[in-house]
C-alpha positions as a printed Julia matrix, in Angstrom:
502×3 Matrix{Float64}:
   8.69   14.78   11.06
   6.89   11.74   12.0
   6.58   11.01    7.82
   9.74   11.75    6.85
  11.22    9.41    9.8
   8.55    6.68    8.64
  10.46    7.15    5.16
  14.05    7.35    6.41
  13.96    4.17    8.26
  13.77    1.9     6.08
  15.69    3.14    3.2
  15.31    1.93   -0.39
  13.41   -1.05   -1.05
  12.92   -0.76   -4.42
  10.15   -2.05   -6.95
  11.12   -3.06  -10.53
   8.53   -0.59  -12.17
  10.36    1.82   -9.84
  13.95    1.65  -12.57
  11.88    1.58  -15.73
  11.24    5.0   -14.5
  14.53    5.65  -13.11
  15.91    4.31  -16.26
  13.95    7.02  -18.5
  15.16    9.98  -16.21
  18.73    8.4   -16.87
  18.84    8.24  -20.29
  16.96   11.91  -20.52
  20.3    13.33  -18.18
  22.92   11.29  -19.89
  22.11   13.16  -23.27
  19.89    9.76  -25.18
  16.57   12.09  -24.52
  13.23   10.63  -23.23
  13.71    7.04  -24.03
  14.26    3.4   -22.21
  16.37    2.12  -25.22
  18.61    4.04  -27.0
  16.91    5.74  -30.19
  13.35    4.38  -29.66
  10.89    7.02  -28.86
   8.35    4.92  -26.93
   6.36    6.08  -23.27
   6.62    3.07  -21.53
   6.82    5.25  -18.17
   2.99    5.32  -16.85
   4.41    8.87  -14.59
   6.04   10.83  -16.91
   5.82   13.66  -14.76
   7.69   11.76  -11.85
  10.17   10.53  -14.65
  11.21   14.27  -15.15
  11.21   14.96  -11.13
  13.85   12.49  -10.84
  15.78   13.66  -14.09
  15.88   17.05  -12.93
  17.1    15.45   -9.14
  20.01   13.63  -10.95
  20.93   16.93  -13.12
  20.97   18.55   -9.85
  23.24   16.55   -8.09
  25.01   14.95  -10.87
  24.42   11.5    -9.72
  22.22    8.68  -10.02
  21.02    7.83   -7.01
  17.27    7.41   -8.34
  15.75    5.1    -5.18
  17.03    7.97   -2.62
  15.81   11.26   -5.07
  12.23    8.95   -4.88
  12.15    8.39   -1.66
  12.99   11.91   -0.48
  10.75   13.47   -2.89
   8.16   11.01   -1.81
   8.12   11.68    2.08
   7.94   15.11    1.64
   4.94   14.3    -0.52
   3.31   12.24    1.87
   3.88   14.65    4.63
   2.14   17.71    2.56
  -0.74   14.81    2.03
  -0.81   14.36    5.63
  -1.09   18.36    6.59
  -4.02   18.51    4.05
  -5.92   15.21    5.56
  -5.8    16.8     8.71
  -7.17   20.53    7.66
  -9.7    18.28    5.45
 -10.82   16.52    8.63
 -11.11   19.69   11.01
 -13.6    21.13    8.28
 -15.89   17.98    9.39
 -14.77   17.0    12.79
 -15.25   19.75   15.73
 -11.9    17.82   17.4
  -8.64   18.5    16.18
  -7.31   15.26   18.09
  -9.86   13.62   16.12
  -9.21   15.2    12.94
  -5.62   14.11   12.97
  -6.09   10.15   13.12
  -6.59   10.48    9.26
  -3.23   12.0     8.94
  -1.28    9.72   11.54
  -2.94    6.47   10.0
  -1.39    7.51    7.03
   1.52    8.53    7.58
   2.62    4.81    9.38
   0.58    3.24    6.79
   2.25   -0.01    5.44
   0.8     0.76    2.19
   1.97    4.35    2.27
   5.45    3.6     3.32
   6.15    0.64    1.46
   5.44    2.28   -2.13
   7.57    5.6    -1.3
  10.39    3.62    0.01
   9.7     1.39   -3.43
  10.74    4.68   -5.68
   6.98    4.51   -6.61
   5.01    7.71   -8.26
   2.33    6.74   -4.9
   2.72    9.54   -2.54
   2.68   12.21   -5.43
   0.38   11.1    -7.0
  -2.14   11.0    -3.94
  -0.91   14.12   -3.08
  -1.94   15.94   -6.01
  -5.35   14.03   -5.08
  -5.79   15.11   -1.69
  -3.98   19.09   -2.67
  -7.02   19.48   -5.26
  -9.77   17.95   -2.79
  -8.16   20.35   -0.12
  -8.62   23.58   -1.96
 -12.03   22.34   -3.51
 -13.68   21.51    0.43
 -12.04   24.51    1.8
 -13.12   26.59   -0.52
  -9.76   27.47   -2.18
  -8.82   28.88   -5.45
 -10.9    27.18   -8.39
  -7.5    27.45  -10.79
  -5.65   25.18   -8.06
  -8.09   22.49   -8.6
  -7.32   22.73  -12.44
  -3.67   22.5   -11.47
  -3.58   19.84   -9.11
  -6.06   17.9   -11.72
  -3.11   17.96  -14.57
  -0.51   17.15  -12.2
  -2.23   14.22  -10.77
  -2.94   13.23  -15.19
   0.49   13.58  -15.83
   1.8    11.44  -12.53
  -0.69    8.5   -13.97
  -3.93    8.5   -15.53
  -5.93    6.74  -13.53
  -6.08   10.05  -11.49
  -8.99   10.73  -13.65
 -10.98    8.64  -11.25
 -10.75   11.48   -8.96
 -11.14   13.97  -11.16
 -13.94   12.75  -12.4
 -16.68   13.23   -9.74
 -14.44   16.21   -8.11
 -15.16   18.16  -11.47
 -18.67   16.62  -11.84
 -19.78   18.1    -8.42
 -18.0    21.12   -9.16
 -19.82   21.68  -12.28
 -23.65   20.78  -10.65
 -22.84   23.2    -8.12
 -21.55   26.01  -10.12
 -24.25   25.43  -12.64
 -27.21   25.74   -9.8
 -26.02   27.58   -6.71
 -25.54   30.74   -8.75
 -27.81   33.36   -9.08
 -30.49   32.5   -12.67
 -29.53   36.11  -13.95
 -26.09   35.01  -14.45
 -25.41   33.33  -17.75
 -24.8    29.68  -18.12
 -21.17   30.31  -19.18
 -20.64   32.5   -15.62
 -21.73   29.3   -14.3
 -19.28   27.29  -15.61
 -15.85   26.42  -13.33
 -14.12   28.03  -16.5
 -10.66   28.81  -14.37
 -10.91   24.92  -13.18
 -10.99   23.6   -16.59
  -8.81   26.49  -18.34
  -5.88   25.55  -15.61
  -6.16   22.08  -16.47
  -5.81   22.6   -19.84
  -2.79   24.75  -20.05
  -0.96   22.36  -17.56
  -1.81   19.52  -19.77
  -1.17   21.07  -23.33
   2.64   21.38  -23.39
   3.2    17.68  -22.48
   0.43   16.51  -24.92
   1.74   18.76  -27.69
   5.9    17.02  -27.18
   4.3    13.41  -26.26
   2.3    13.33  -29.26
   5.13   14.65  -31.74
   7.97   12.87  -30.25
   6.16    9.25  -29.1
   2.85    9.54  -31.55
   0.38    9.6   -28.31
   0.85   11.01  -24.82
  -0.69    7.56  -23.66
   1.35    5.42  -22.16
   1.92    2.14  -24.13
   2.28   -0.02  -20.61
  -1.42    1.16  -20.36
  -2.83   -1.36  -22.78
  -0.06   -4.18  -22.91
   0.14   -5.48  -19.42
  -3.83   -5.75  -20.11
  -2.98   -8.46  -23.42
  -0.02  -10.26  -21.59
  -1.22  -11.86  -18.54
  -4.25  -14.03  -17.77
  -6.39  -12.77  -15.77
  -9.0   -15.2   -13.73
 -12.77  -13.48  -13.44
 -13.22  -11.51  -10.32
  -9.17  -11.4    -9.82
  -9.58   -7.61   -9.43
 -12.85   -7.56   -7.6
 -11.42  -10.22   -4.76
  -7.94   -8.02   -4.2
 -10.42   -5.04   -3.72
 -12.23   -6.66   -1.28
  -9.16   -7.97    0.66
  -7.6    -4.33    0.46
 -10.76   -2.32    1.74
 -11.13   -4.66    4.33
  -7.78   -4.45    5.69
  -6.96   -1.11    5.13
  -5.92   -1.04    8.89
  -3.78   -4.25    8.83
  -5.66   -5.69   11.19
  -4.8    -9.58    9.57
  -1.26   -8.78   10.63
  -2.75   -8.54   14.35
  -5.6   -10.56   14.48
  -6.05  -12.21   10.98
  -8.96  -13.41    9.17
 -11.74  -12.8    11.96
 -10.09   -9.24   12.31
 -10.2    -8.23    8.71
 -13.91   -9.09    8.81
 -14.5    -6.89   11.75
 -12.67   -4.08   10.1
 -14.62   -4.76    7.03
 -17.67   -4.44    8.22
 -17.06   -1.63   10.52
 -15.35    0.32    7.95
 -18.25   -0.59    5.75
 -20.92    1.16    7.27
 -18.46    3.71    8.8
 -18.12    4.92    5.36
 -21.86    4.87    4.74
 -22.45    6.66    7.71
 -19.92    9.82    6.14
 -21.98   10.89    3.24
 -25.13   12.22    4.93
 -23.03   14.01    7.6
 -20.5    15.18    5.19
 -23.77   16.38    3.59
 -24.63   18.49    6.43
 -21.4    19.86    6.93
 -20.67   20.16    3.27
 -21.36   19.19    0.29
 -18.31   19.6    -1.33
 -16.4    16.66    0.56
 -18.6    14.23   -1.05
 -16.34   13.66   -3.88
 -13.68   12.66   -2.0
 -15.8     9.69   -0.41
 -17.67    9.35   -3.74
 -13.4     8.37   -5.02
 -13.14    5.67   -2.46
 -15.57    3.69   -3.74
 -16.0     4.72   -7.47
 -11.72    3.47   -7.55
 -13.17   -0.05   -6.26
 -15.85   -0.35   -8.93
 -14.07    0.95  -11.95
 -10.73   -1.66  -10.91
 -13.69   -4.63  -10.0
 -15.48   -4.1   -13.05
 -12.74   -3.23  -16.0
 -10.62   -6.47  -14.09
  -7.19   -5.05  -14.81
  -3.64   -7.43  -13.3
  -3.88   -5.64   -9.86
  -0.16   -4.37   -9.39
   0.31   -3.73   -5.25
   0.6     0.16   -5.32
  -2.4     0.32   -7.61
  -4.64   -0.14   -3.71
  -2.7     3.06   -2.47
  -4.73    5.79   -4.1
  -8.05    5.04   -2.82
  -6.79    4.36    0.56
  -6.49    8.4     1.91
 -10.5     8.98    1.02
 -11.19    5.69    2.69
  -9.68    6.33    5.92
 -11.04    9.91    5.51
 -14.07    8.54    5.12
 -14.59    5.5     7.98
 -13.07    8.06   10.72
 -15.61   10.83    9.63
 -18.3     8.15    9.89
 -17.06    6.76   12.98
 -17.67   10.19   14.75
 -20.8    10.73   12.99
 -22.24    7.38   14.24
 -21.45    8.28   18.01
 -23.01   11.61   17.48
 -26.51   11.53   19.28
 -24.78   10.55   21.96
 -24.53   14.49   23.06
 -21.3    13.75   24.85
 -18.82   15.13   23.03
 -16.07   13.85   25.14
 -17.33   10.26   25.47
 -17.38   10.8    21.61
 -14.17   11.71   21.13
 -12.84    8.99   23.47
 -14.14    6.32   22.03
 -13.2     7.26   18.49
  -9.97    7.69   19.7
  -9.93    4.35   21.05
 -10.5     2.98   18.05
  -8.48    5.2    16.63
  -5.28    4.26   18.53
  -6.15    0.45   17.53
  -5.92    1.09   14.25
  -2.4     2.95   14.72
  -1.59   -0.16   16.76
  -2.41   -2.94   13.65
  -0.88   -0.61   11.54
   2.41   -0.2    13.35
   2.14   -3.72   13.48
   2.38   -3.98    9.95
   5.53   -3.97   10.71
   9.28   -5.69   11.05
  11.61   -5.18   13.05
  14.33   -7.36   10.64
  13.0    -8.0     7.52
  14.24  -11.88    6.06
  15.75   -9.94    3.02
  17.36   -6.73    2.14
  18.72   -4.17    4.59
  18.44   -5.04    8.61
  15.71   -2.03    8.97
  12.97   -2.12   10.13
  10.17   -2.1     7.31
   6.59   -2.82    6.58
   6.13   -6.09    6.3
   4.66   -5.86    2.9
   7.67   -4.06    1.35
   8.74   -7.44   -0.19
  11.32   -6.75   -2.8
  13.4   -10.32   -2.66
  12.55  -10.72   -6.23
  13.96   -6.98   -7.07
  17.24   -7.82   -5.23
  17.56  -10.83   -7.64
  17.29   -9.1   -10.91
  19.47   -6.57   -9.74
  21.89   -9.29   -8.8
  21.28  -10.8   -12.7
  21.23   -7.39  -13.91
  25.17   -6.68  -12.39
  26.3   -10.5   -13.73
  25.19   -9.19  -17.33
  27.31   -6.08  -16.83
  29.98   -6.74  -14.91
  31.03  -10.79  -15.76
  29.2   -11.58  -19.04
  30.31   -8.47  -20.44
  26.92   -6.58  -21.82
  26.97   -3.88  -23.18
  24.21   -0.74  -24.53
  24.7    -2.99  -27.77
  23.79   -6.23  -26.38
  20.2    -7.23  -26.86
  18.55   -9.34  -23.2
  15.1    -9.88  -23.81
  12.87  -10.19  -20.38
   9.7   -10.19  -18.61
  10.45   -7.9   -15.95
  12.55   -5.36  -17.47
  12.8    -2.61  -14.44
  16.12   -3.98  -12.46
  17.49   -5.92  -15.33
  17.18   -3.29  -17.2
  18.72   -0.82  -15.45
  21.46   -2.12  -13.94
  22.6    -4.23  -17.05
  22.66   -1.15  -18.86
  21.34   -3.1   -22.13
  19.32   -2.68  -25.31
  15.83   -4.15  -23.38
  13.41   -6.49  -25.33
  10.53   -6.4   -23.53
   8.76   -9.38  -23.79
   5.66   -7.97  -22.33
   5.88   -5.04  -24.67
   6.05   -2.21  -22.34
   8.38   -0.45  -24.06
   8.37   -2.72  -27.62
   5.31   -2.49  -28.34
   5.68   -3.7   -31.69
   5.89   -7.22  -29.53
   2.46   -7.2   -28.31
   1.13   -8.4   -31.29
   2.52  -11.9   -29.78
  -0.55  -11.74  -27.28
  -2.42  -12.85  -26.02
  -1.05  -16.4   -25.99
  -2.07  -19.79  -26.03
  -3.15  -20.82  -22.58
  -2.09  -23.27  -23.0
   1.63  -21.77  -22.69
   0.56  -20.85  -19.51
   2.0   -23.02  -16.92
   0.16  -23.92  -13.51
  -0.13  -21.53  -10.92
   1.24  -18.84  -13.03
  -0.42  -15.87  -14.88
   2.06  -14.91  -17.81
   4.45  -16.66  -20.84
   6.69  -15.86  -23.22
   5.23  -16.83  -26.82
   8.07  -18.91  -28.28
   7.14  -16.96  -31.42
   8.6   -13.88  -29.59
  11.75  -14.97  -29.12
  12.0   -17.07  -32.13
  11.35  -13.65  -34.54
  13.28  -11.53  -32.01
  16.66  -13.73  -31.7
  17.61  -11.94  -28.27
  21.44  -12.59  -27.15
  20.09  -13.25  -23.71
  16.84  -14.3   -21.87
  16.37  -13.21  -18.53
  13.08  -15.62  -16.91
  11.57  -16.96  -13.94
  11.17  -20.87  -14.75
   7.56  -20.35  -14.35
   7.35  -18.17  -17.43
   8.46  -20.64  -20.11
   7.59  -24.2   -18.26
   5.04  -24.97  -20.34
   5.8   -23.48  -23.86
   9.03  -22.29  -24.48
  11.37  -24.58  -22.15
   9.74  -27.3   -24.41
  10.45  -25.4   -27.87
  12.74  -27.11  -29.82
  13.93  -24.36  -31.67
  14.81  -22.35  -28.55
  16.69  -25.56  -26.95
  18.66  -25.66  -30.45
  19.54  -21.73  -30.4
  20.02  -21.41  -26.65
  21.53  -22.6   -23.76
  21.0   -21.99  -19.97
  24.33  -20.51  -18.36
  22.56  -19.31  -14.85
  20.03  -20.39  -12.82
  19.54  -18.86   -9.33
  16.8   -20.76   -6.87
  13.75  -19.12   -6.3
  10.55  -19.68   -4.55
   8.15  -17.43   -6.61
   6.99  -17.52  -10.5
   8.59  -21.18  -11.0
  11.45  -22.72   -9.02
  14.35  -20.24  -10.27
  15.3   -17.45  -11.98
  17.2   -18.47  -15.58
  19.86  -16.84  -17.86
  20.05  -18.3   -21.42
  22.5   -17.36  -23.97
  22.18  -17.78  -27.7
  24.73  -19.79  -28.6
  25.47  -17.73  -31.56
  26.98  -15.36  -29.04
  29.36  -17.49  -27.72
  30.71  -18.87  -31.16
């Protein structure tokens, strides 16, 4: 109840990833099949799987309220996620007060509420995470793993990262626990892998005849549009493992370092006594950590919900270490008090996390870090398009940011970052020089120039240095809106080609 409430509360604060989404399950109720724009067959939806989940939630109800389907489905996730923390936790902690700080931490999570009330994939995707490390350490059904494994691939790929040392340790286990008269192919977690397969096959057999790959495009162009500083990835990591608590909204810097460090060897502290207890919850911890050094290493533009995932198996992880550290101690309830000390600190910074009036968006209170002022704009530009400049499906508004404009304009999209145009990401990447102080992305003049949009939709940030200065975009358009704005420049723009007008 406690989840769902968490949910409820704040209502909808949508992210603009969130209505790409949204904007797929639309067009796939509304009759125009699995596409963003009308007619082109491109996957340009990283959760195809959640996509369909909201489809089948409008079809249902025969509306399209997309941001409440997400968050409903969502909090129901996120409380199954909880239940299966907990049961994970009693398997390793002989206290079920104990074994339920995983769950509660959670469940009032910042990071876990913000991204389901955002209409995020998040909470089912982790869930499918924590479902197949649930039946895996409690020794469930080895066709559930396979199951949960090709749900969690077809929510987003990076699930793989779990999968990945779950079926590893699966396989070394199977392969040398069993008895040496049985064949290597009895060893083999054939129902794990079979399950997966058959899950997987009927989407890769449609998404490879109707889009050419069952890859999502966005997966390799947000990689070629933005610049990306060395170690950009590696310091977010840092600053999300050591806060995982929220302690910097409580005590700031000097708290985060405490948290750091104590979570640090917390978590080293969990695999030998997840060892003992058993071997088959080390993949879980093994996630935490292999998440950070994939995302450090590989240096990806770190998106906010991509710190969620790893965030279940890390607070897993430090509580199970916290109780293993105070384990010599032979007093069990000295033990448990003092983990539950800390315990209840953590729930403090973590409710603390919190607002009780967020400065934009609905009076409710919200995590702090559900920030969506930005959203609330290009929904605002997205609504002037429709409703007083007259778009239309046939009118073509070329953007950045393409979720809110997108869908509630109601227009043919071209997406400068090539998300769903990927024809367009041959423009990248650009000149640095394009690049403008301070900011991390630009539109290639060339792009626009080729492309001959009706409208551009831009922060000021995003063309300052390349195409504001064009003089074949300052001939062919003209700026008709500008709204202030603090973030990516000092406003957000609307230029018209003047052909349009004439």
């Amino acid at each position: 109840m406690t989840t769902l409430i968490a949910r409820a509360l704040p209502g909808a604060r949508t992210i603009d990833d969130a209505f790409i989404t949204f904007r797929y399950s639309r067009n796939l109720v509304e009759g125009q099949g699995f596409v963003y724009n009308a007619g082109v067959q491109t996957l340009g939806t990283t959760t195809p799987l959640f996509a369909l989940v909201m489809a089948a939630a409008g079809a249902l109800t025969g509306r399209e309220d997309y941001p409440t389907y997400a968050i409903l489905v969502s909090a129901l996730a996120d409380a199954g996620s909880a239940v299966l923390m907990f049961l994970i936790a009693r398997r390793l902690i002989e206290s079920d007060w104990i074994a339920a700080l995983p769950a509660a931490l959670w469940t009032i999570s910042p990071m876990s509420v913000t991204f389901a009330i955002g209409g995020m994939e998040t909470s089912v995707n982790i869930l499918w995470m924590i479902a197949a490390f649930a039946v895996y350490i409690l020794r469930g059904r080895d066709w559930l793993i396979g199951v949960f494994a090709a749900l969690g691939l077809l929510t987003r790929v990076d699930a793989a990262l779990w999968i990945a040392p779950l079926f590893a340790h699966q396989l070394v286990t199977m392969v040398f626990n069993r008895s040496l008269g049985t064949s290597l192919l009895q060893r083999l977690p054939l129902q794990t892998w079979i399950a997966c397969a058959l899950v997987l096959l009927p989407w890769i057999v449609f998404a490879w005849g109707y889009f050419g790959t069952p890859i999502p495009n966005s997966v390799t162009a947000k990689r070629y549009a933005y610049l990306i500083e060395d170690g950009a990835a590696l310091a977010q990591m840092l600053r999300t493992y050591a806060n995982v608590f929220f302690t910097f909204d409580s005590f700031g810097s000097i708290g985060v370092m405490a948290t750091g460090i104590i979570g640090l060897v917390c978590s080293a502290f969990a695999f030998p006594y997840a060892l003992r207890k058993t071997g088959r919850a080390l993949p879980l911890l093994i996630y935490a950590w292999l998440y950070f050094l994939v995302f450090a290493a590989l240096n990806p533009l770190i998106f906010r919900w991509y710190m969620a995932p790893p965030l279940p198996a890390l607070i897993v992880g430090i509580v199970i270490g916290a109780w293993a550290i105070l384990a010599p101690l032979n007093r069990r309830a000295l033990q448990i008090g003092i983990v539950g000390a800390l315990g209840g600190l953590c729930l403090f910074t973590s409710v603390n996390g919190w607002t009780l009036h967020p400065d934009h968006g609905a009076d409710r209170p919200a995590p702090r870090m559900a920030w969506h002022a930005i959203e609330l704009l290009y929904q605002q530009m997205g609504e002037h398009l429709r409703d007083d400049v007259g778009a239309t499906a046939q009118t073509r508004i070329a953007s950045g940011d393409i979720g809110a404009v997108g869908y509630f304009s109601r227009a043919t999209i071209v997406d400068t970052v090539g998300l769903v145009t990927p024809e367009l990401t041959r423009y990248y990447p650009v000149d640095p020089a394009l690049i403008a102080p301070g900011q991390n992305y630009a539109i290639p003049p060339a792009l626009i120039a080729d492309t001959q949009p009706d409208y551009l939709v831009t922060m000021e940030g995003f063309i300052r240095a390349g195409l504001a200065n064009d003089a074949a975009f300052n001939r062919d358009y003209t700026l008709i809106q500008s709204y202030p704005f603090p973030f990516y420049g000092s406003s957000m723009q609307l230029y018209q080609r003047d052909a349009v007008s004439e």
